[in-house]
ZAMI-638026 format. One record per residue (C-alpha): residue number from 1; residue in one letter; x, y, z. Coordinates in pm, whole numbers, plus 50000, padded with zeros to 5 digits. Layout:
ZAMI-638026
FITOR  pos  code     px     py     pz
FITOR  NUM     A      X      Y      Z
...
***
This chain:
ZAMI-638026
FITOR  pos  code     px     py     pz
FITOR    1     X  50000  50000  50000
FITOR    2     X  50087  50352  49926
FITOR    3     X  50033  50638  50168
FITOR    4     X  49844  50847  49900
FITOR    5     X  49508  50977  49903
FITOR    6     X  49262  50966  49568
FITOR    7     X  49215  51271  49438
FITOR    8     X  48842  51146  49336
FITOR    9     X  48705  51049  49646
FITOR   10     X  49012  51141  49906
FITOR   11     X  49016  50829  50051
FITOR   12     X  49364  50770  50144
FITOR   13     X  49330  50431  50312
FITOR   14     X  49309  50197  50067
FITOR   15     X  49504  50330  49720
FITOR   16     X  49757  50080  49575
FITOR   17     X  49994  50112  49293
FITOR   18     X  49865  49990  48985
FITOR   19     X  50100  49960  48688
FITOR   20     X  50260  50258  48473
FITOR   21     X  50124  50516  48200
FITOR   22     X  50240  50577  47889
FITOR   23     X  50519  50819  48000
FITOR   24     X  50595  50584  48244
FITOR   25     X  50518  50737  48538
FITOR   26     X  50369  50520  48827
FITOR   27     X  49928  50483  48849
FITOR   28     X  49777  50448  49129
FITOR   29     X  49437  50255  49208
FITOR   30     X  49171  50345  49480
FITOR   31     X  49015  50005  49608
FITOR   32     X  48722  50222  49759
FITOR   33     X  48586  50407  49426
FITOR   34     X  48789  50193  49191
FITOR   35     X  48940  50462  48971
FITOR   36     X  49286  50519  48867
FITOR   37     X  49526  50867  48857
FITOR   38     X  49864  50969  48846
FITOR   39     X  50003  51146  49104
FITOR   40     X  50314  51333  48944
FITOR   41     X  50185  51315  48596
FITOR   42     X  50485  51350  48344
FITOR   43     X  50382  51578  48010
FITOR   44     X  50436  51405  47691
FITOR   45     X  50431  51755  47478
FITOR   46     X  50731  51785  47231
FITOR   47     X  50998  51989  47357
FITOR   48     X  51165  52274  47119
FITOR   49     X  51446  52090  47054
FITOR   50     X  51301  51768  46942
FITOR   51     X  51071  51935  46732
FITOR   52     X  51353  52213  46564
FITOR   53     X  51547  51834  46489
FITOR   54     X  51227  51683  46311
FITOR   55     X  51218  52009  46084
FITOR   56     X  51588  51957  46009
FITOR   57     X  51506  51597  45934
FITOR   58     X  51230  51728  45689
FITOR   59     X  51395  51985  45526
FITOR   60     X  51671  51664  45472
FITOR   61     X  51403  51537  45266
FITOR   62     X  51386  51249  45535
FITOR   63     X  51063  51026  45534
FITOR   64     X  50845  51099  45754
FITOR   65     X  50796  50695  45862
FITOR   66     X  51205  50751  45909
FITOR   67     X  51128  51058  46065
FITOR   68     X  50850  50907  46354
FITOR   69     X  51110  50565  46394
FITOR   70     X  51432  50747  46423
FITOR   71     X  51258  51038  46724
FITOR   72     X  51018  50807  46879
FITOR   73     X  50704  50962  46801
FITOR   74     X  50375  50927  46576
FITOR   75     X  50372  50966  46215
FITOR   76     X  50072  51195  46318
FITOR   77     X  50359  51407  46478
FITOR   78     X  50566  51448  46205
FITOR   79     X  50283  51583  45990
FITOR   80     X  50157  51808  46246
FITOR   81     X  50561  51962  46303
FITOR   82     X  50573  51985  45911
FITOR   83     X  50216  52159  45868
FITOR   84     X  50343  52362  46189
FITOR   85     X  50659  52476  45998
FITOR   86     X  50525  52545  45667
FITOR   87     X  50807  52331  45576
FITOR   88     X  50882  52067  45280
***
């Protein structure tokens, strides 16, 4: 058990770690209303330099499938940083 309290209820009894989130960071699980959260939740937004180093990729005339593999992001991504830049 974790000494946390739910942020939906604010029970802090009975809330036990339940697996990880995309980002990675832990969840946790209240066993009296059954839902989950995050307590330090870990943002997932692009950061300036990642996305300056996809436009250099695109203006490299890199694919943008090469582009999402070789940064570790979504193809979706990769559009949205091109459409952003007004680039290729």
């Amino acid at each position: 058990m974790v000494a946390l309290s739910c942020p939906h209820c604010h029970g802090s009894k009975k809330v036990i770690r339940f697996g990880t989130n995309r980002s990675g960071t832990a969840r946790c699980r209240c066993l009296d209303c059954k839902k989950t959260f995050t307590p330090t939740p870990k943002s997932r937004a692009l950061t300036p330099e990642k996305e300056a180093a996809i436009e250099r990729a695109l203006t490299e005339r890199v694919s943008q499938q090469g582009i999402a593999r070789m940064f570790k992001v979504g193809r979706d991504t990769v559009r949205k940083v091109r459409k952003k830049g007004h680039s290729v």
